[in-house]
Every structure is written in C-alpha cells, then in structure tokens.
C-alpha atoms as one frame of an Amber mdcrd trajectory, in Angstrom:
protein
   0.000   0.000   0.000   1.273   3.480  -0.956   0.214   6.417   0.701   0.302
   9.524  -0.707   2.209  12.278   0.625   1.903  15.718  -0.065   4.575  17.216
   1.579   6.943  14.983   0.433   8.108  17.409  -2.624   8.595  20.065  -0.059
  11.092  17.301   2.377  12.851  16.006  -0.137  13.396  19.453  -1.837  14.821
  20.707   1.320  16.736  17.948   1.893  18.450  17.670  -1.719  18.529  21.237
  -2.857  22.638  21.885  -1.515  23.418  18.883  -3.472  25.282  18.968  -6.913
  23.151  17.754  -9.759  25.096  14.659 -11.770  24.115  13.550 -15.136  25.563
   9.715 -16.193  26.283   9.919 -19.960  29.644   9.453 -19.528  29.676   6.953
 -16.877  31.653   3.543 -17.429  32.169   0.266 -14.581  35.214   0.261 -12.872
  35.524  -3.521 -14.708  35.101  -1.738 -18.175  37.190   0.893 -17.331  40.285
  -1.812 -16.315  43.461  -0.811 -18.552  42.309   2.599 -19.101  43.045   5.992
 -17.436  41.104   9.692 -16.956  42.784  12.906 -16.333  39.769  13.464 -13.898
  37.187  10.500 -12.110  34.493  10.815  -9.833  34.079   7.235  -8.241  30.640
   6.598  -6.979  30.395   3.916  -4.122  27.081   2.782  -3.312  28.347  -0.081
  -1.438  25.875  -2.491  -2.232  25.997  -5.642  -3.802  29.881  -6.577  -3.398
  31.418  -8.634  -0.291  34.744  -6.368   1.550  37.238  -7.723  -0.477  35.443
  -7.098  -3.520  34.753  -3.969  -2.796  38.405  -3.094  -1.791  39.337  -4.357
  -5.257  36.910  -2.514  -7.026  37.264   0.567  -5.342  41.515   0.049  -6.001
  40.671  -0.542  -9.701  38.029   2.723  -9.634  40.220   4.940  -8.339  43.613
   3.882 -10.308  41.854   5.127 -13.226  42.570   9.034 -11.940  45.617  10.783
 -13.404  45.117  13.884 -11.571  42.095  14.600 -10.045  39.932  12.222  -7.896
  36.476  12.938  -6.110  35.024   9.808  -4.289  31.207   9.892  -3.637  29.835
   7.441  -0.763
C-alpha cells in the first residue's frame, strides 16, 4: 500500500537542494574501465551488492583510473 504524501516534494526538496546535480552519460564500470586511465574521475560507491574484499578491489581498480584529479562519492 502506498500512501500519498503531499509534503513529500517540499522534504525532499529541502533535503536535496545543496546537493550537486550529476548527469551519467559518460559513466563507465570500474571492470570496463580496467586498462584505461582519466585525467579526472568521480568514483561513486554505493556499497551495495559486493562482499569487503570485492569492494576493496573494485574501489583500487576505480580509483587507479585518476591521473590527476579524484572525487570519491559514498
């Protein structure tokens, strides 16, 4: 059951409006991106789905990928 909320614009508004808009047309994997390097990444690191030493591997192969600059979202 969903109930409807109509204040919810206002909250989440409020909540998300000091946060910088991101757009993903240029987003690769980390696993695609293997072999390859950026002048500038921005990792994303939702955490989910991956086991510690996964993670630590991915996040290793993610942010290898940076030349110069590096900006790590989690």
């Amino acid at each position: 059951h969903v109930a409807n909320d109509p204040k919810r614009h206002d909250r989440d508004w409020k909540d998300k409006r000091l946060l910088t808009e991101a757009t993903f047309g240029w987003a690769i994997t980390a696993h695609k991106a293997q072999g390859s390097q950026w002048e500038n990444v921005i990792v994303w690191d939702d955490g989910m789905g991956r086991t510690d030493l996964d993670r630590r591997r991915w996040l290793y192969t993610a942010i290898t990928r940076a030349e110069r600059g590096l900006v790590l979202l989690a």
